[in-house]
BAVEX-142628 format. One record per residue (C-alpha): residue number from 0; residue in three letters; x, y, z. Coordinates in steps of 0.2 Angstrom, whole numbers. Layout:
<pts>
+-----+---------+-------+-------+-------+
! num ! residuo !    px !    py !    pz !
+-----+---------+-------+-------+-------+
! NUM !     ALA !     X !     Y !     Z !
...
+-----+---------+-------+-------+-------+
</pts>
This chain:
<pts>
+-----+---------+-------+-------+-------+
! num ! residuo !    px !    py !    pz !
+-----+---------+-------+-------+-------+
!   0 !     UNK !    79 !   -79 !   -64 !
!   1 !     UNK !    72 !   -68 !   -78 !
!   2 !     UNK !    72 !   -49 !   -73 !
!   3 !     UNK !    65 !   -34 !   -83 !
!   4 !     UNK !    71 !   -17 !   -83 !
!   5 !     UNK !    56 !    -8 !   -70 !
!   6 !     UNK !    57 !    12 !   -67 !
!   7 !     UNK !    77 !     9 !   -72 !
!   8 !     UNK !    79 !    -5 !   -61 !
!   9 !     UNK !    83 !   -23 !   -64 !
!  10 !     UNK !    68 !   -31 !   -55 !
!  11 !     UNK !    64 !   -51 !   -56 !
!  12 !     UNK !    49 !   -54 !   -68 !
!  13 !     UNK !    43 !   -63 !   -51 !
!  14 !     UNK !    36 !   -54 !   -38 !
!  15 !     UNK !    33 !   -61 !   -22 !
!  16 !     UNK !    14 !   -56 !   -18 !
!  17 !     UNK !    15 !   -53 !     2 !
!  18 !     UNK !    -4 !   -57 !     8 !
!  19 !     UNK !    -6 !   -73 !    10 !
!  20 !     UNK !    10 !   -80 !    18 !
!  21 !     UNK !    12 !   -95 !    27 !
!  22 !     UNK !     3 !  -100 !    44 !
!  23 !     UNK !    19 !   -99 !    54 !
!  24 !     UNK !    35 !   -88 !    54 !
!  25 !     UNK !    48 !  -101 !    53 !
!  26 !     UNK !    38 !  -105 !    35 !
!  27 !     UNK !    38 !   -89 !    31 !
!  28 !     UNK !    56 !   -85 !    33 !
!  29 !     UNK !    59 !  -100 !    22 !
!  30 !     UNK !    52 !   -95 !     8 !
!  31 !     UNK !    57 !   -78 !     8 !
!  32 !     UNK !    76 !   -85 !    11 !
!  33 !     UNK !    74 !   -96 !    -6 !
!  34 !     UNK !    67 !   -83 !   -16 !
!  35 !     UNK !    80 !   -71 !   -10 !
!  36 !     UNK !    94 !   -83 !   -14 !
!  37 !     UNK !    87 !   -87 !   -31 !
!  38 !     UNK !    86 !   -70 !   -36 !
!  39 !     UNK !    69 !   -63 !   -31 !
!  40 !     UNK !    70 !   -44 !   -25 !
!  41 !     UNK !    52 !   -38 !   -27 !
!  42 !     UNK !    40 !   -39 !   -13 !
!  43 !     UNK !    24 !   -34 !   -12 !
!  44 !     UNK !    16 !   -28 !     5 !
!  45 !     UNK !     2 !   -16 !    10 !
!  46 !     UNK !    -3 !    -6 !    26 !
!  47 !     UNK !   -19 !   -17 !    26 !
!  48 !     UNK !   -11 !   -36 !    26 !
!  49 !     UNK !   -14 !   -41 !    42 !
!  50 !     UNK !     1 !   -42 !    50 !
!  51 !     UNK !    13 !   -43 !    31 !
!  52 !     UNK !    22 !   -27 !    33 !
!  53 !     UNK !    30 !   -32 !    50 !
!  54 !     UNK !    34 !   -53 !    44 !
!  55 !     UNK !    43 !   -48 !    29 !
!  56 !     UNK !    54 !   -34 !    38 !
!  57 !     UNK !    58 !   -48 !    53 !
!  58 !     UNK !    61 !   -60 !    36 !
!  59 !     UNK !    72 !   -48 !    27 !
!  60 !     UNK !    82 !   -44 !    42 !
!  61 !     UNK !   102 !   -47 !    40 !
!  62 !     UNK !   100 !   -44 !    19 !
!  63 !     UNK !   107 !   -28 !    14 !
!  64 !     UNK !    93 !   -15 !    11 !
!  65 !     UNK !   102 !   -11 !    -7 !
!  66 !     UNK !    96 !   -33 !   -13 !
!  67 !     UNK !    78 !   -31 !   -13 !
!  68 !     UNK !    62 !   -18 !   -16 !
!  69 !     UNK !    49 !   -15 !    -6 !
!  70 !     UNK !    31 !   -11 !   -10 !
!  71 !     UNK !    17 !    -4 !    -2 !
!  72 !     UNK !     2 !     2 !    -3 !
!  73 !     UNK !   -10 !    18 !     4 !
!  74 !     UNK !   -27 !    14 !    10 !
!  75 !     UNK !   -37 !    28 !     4 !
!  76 !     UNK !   -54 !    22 !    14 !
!  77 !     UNK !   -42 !    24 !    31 !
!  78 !     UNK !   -40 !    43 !    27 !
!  79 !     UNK !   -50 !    57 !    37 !
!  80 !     UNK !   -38 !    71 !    32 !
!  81 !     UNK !   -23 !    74 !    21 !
!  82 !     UNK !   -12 !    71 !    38 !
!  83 !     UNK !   -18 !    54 !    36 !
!  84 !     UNK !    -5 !    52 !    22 !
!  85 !     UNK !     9 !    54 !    31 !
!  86 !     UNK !     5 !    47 !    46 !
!  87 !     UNK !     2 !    30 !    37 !
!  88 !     UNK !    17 !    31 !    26 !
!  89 !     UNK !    27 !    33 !    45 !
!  90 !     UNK !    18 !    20 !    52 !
!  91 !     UNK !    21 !     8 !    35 !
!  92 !     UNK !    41 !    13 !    36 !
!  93 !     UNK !    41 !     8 !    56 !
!  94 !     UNK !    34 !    -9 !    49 !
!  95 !     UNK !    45 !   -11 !    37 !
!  96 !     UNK !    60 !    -6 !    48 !
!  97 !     UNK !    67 !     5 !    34 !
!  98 !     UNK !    65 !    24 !    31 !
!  99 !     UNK !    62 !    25 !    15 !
! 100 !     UNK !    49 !    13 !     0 !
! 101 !     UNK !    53 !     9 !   -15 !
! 102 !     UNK !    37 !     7 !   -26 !
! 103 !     UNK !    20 !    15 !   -16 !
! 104 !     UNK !     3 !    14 !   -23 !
! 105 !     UNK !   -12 !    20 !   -21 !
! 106 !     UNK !   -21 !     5 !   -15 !
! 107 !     UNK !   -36 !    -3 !   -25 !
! 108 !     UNK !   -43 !    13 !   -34 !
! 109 !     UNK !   -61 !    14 !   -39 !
! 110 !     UNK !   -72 !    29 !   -43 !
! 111 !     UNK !   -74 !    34 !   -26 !
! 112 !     UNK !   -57 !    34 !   -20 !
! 113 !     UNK !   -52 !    43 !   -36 !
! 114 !     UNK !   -64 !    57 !   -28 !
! 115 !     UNK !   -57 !    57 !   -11 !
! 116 !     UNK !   -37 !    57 !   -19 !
! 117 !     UNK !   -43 !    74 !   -27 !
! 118 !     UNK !   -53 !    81 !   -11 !
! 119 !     UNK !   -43 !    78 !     1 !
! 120 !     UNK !   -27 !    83 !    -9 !
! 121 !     UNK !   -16 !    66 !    -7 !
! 122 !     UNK !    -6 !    69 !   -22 !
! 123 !     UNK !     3 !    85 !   -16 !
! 124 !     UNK !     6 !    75 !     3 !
! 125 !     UNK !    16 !    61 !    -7 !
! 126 !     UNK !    25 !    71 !   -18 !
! 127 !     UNK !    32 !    79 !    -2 !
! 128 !     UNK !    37 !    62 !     2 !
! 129 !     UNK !    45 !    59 !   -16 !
! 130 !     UNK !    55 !    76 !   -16 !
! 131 !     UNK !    61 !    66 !     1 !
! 132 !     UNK !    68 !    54 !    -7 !
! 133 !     UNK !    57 !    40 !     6 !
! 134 !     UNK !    45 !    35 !   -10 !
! 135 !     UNK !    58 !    35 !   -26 !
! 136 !     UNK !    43 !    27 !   -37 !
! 137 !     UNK !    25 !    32 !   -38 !
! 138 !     UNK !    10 !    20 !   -45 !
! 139 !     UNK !    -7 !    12 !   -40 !
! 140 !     UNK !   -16 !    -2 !   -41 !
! 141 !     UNK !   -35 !    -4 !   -46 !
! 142 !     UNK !   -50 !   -14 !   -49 !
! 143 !     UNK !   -61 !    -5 !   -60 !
! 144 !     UNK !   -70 !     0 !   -76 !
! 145 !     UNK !   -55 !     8 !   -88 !
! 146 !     UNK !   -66 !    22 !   -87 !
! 147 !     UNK !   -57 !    25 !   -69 !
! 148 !     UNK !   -40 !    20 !   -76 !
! 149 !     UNK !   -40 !    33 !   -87 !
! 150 !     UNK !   -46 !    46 !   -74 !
! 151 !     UNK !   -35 !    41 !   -61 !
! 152 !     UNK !   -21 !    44 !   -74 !
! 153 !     UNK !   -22 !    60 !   -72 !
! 154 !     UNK !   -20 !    62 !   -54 !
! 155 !     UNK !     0 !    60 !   -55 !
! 156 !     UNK !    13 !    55 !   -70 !
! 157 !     UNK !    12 !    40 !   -62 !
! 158 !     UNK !    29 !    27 !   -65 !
! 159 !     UNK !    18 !    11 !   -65 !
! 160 !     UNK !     0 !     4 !   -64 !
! 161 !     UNK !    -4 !   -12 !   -55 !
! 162 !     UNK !   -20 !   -23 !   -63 !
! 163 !     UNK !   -27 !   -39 !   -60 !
! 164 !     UNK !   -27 !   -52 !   -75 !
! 165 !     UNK !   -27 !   -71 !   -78 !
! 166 !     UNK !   -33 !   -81 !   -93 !
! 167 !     UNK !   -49 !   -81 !   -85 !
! 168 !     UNK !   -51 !   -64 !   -81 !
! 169 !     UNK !   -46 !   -53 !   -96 !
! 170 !     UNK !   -62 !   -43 !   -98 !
! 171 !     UNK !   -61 !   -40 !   -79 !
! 172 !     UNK !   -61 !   -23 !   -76 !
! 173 !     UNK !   -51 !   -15 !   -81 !
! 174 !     UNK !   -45 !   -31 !   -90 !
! 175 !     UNK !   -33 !   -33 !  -104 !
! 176 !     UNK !   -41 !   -16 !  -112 !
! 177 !     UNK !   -34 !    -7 !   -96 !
! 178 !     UNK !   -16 !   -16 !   -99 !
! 179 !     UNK !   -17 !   -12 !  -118 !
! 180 !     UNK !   -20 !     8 !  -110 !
! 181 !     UNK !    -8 !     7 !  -101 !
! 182 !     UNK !     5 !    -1 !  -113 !
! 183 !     UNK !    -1 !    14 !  -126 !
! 184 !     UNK !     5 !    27 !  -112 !
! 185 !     UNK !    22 !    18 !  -110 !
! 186 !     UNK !    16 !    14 !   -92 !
! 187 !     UNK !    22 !    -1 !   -83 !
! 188 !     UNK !    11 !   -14 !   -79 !
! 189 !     UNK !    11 !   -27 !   -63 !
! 190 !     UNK !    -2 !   -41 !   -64 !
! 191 !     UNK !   -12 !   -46 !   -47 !
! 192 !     UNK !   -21 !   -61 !   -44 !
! 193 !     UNK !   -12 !   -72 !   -61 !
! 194 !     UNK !   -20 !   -89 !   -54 !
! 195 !     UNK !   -33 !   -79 !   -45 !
! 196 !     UNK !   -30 !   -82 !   -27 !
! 197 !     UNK !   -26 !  -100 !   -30 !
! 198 !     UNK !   -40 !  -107 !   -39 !
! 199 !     UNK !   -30 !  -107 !   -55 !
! 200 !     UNK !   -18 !  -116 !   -47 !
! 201 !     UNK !   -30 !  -129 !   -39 !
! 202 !     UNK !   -38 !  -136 !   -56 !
! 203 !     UNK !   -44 !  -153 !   -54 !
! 204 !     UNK !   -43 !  -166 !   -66 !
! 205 !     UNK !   -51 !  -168 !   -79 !
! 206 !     UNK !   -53 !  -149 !   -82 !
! 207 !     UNK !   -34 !  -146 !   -83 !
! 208 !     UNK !   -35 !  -162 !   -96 !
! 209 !     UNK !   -29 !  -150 !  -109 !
! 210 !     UNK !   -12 !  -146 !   -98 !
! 211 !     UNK !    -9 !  -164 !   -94 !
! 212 !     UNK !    -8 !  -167 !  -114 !
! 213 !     UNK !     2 !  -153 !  -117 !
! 214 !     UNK !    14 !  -156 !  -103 !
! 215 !     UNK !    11 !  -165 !   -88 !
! 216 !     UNK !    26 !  -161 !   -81 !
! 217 !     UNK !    22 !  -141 !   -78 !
! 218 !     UNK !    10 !  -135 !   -63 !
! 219 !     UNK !    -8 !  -128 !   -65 !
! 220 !     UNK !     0 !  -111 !   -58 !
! 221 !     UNK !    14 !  -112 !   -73 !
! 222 !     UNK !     3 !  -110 !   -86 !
! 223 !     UNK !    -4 !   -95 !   -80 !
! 224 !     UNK !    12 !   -85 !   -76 !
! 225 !     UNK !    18 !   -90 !   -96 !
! 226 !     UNK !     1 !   -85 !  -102 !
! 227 !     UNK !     5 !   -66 !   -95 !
! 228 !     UNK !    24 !   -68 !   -98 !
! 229 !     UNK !    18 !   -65 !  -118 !
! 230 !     UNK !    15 !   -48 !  -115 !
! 231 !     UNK !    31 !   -38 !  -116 !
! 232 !     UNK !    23 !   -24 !  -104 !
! 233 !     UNK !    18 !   -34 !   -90 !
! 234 !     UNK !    36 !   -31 !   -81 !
! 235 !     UNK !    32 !   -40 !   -63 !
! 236 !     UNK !    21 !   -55 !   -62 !
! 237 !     UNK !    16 !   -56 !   -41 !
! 238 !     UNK !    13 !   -73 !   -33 !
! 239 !     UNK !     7 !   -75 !   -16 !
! 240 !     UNK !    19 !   -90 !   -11 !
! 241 !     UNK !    12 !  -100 !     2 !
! 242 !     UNK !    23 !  -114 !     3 !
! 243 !     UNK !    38 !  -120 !     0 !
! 244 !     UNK !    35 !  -129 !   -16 !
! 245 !     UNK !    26 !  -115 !   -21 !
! 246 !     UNK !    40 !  -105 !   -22 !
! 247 !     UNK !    50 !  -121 !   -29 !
! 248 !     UNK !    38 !  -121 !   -45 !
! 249 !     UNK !    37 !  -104 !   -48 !
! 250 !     UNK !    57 !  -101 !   -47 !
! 251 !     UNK !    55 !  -116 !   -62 !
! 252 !     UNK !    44 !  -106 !   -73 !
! 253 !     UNK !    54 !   -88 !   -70 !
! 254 !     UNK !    72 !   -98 !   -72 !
! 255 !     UNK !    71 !   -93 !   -90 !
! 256 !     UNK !    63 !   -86 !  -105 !
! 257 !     UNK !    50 !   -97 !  -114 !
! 258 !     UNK !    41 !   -96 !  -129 !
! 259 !     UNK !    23 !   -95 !  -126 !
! 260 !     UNK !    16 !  -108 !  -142 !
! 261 !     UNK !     2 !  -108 !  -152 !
! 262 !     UNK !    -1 !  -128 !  -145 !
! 263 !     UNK !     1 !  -120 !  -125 !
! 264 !     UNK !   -10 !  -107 !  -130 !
! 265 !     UNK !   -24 !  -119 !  -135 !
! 266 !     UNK !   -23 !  -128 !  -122 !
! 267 !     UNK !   -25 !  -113 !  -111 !
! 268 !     UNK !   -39 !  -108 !  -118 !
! 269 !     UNK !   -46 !  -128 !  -120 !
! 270 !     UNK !   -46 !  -127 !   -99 !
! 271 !     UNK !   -52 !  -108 !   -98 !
! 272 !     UNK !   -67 !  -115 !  -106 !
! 273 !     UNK !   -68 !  -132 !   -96 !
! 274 !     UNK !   -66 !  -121 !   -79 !
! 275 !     UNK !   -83 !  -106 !   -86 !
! 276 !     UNK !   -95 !  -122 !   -87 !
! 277 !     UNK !   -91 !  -127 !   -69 !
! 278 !     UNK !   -89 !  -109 !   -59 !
! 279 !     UNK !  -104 !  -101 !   -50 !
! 280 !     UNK !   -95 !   -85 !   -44 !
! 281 !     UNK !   -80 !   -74 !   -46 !
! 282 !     UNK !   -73 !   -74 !   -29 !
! 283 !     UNK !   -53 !   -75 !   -30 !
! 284 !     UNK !   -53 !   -76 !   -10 !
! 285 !     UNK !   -46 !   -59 !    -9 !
! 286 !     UNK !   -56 !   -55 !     8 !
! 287 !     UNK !   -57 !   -36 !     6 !
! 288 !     UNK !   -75 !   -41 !    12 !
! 289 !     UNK !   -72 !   -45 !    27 !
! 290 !     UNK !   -74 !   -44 !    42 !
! 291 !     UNK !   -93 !   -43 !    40 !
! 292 !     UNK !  -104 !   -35 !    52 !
! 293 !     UNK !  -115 !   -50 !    56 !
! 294 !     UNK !  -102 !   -64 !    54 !
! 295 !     UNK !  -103 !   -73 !    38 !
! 296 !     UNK !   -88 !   -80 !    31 !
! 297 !     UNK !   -91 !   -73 !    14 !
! 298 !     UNK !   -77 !   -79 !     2 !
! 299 !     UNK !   -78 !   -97 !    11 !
! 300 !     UNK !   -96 !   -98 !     9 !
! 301 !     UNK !   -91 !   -96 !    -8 !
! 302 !     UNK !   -76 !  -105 !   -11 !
! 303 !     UNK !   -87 !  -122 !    -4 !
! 304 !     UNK !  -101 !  -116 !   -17 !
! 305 !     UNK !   -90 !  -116 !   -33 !
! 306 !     UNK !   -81 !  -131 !   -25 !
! 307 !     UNK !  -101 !  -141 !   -23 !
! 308 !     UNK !  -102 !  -133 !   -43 !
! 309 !     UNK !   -87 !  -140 !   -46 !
! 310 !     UNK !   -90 !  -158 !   -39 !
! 311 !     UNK !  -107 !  -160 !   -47 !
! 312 !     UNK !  -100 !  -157 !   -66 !
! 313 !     UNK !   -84 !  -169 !   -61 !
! 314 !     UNK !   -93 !  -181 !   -50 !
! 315 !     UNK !   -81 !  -176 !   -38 !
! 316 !     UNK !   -86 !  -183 !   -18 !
! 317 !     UNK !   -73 !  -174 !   -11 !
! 318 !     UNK !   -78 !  -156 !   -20 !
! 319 !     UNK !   -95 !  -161 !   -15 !
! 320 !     UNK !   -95 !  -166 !     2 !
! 321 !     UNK !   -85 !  -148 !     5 !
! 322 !     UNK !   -94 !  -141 !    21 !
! 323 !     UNK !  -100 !  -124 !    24 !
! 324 !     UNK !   -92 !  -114 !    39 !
! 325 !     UNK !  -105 !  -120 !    53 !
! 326 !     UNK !  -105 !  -103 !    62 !
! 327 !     UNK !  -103 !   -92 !    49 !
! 328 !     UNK !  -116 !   -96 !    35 !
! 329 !     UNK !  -126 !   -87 !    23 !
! 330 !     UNK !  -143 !   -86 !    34 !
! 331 !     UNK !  -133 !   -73 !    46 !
! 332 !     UNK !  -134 !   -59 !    31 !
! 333 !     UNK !  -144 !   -46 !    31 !
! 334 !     UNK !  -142 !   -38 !    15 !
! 335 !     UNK !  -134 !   -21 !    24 !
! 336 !     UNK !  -123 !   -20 !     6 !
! 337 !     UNK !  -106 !   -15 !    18 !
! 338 !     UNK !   -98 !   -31 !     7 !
! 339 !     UNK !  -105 !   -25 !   -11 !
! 340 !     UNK !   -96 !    -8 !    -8 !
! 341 !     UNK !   -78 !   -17 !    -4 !
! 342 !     UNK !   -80 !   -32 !   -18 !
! 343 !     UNK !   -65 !   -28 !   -31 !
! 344 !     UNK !   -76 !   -40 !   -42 !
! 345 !     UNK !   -90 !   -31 !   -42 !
! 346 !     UNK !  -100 !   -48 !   -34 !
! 347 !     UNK !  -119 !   -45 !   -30 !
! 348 !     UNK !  -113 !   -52 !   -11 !
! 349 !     UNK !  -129 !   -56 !    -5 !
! 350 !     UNK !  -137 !   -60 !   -19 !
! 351 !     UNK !  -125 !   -76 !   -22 !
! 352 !     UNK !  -125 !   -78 !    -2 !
! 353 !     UNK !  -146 !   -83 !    -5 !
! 354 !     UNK !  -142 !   -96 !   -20 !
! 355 !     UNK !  -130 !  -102 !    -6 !
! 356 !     UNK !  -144 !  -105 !     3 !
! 357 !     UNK !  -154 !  -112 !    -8 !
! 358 !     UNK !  -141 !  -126 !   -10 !
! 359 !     UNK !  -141 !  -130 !     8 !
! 360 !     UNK !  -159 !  -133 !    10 !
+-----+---------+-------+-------+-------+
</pts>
């Protein structure tokens, strides 16, 4: 396992990304208990993953607290009043079965949230907390322009910044210019979404040609965790492991340093290119969406609409025969906006939900 020094602490390069586990515990348990004997310590939870914080404390149960790091994450929408803060660290910590957190951000900041950080006086309640000793390490996590990053720096001296960024996202905001910030402020980085909720890893063939010439015996999702290991100040890379070979593969690519080539890099780029001619919209899947008031399935509406885009380019049946949820479709929208306001892409939501429509009819 390669590790990285993180806040003074040797932490795996691989994080274990805690929102989308497995459908059942037993599957759960199993990939937390090979990525713990491998040498994975990092795991990354939030008060809003349905369900997360409580699995990974019944998962961790019998490993001594002192052989892993826990992460989690302050909903700022959920706050009414400063008393909020503590109430939600407490009820986080009862989760977790653990008194005390090791990394705590500030979860998915955007202008807004910056605003109610400062209004409601957040920062002063959490250093309370760090004077504590229950949150040794300070940081945040954001989607938005860099703009924002720079202003949410000057909320706290944070100890690290968690962005999202994959070969195919590195103008998203706050993109590779907010790492390159960030790396200019000896800040920390962690990297979200590396194969963007799974569709980097799900690359059909022929548009992952380019990999197969390279090296067909490395995984769709391999390519993106080497493409971000070139950049010495992204310290903790998170997966959201779903499976057991999941967790296999990625224990393969962190095992050990590799040298990120100018032949890998071309063919990275080759199938960055292959994958812009085919994709409709920028949904990673994340869900932060949902629910929504009048019942669409938003990101599987989506997902079945690049996967149609998809098919027609490749001649794919089984991309194009994907079906739209029956109960759950586009015509249910109407347009309120809840969805645009929640989007960490910044998606036109209802917009793309009528070109959805379109499609169908």
């Amino acid at each position: 396992m390669i590790y990285n020094d993180f806040c003074g602490l040797k932490i795996s390069r691989l994080g274990f990304g805690c929102m989308r586990f497995p459908k059942t515990y037993e599957e759960t348990k199993a990939c937390i208990d090979l990525a713990m004997k491998t040498g994975v310590n990092y795991y990354d939870t939030a008060y809003v993953y349905n369900n997360s914080e409580v699995t990974l404390a019944k998962c961790l149960e019998g490993y001594d607290r002192s052989s892993y790091y826990l992460t989690s994450k302050l909903p700022i929408f959920k706050l009414e009043s400063k008393e909020d803060v503590l109430k939600i660290f407490n009820e986080s910590c009862e989760r977790l079965q653990t008194n005390y957190i090791d990394f705590y951000l500030l979860h998915a900041l955007n202008a807004g949230s910056v605003k109610r950080i400062r209004e409601l006086g957040v920062i002063d309640e959490l250093k309370k907390l760090i004077e504590e000793g229950r949150i040794k390490h300070l940081g945040f996590s954001i989607h938005a322009p860099k703009e924002v990053l720079v202003d949410a720096l000057e909320l706290y001296d944070f100890d690290f910044v968690q962005i999202q960024l994959n070969y195919l996202d590195m103008v998203h905001e706050p993109g590779f210019e907010g790492y390159e910030i960030l790396t200019e402020k000896n800040i920390p980085v962690v990297i979200m979404e590396p194969v963007k909720g799974g569709m980097l890893a799900n690359i059909p063939y022929p548009l992952n040609e380019p990999f197969i010439n390279y090296n067909k015996d490395l995984s769709n999702a391999s390519y993106c965790f080497r493409f971000l290991m070139q950049f010495p100040n992204i310290k903790i890379i998170l997966s959201g492991m779903s499976s057991l070979e999941q967790v296999k593969d990625n224990l393969n690519t962190f095992k050990e340093e590799t040298v990120f080539t100018k032949e890998m890099a071309d063919a990275v780029e080759a199938v960055r290119l292959n994958i812009l001619k085919t994709k409709k919209v920028d949904c990673t899947g994340c869900k932060y969406c949902m629910p929504c008031p009048f019942g669409v399935n938003i990101p599987e509406n989506f997902s079945v609409y690049n996967r149609h885009a998809m098919g027609k380019v490749l001649n794919n049946e089984w991309y194009k025969k994907a079906e739209y949820p029956k109960d759950a479709t586009a015509s249910k929208c109407m347009e309120c906006g809840a969805c645009v306001k929640k989007c960490p892409q910044g998606i036109n939501i209802p917009k793309v939900l009528k070109e959805t429509l379109t499609e169908q009819e």
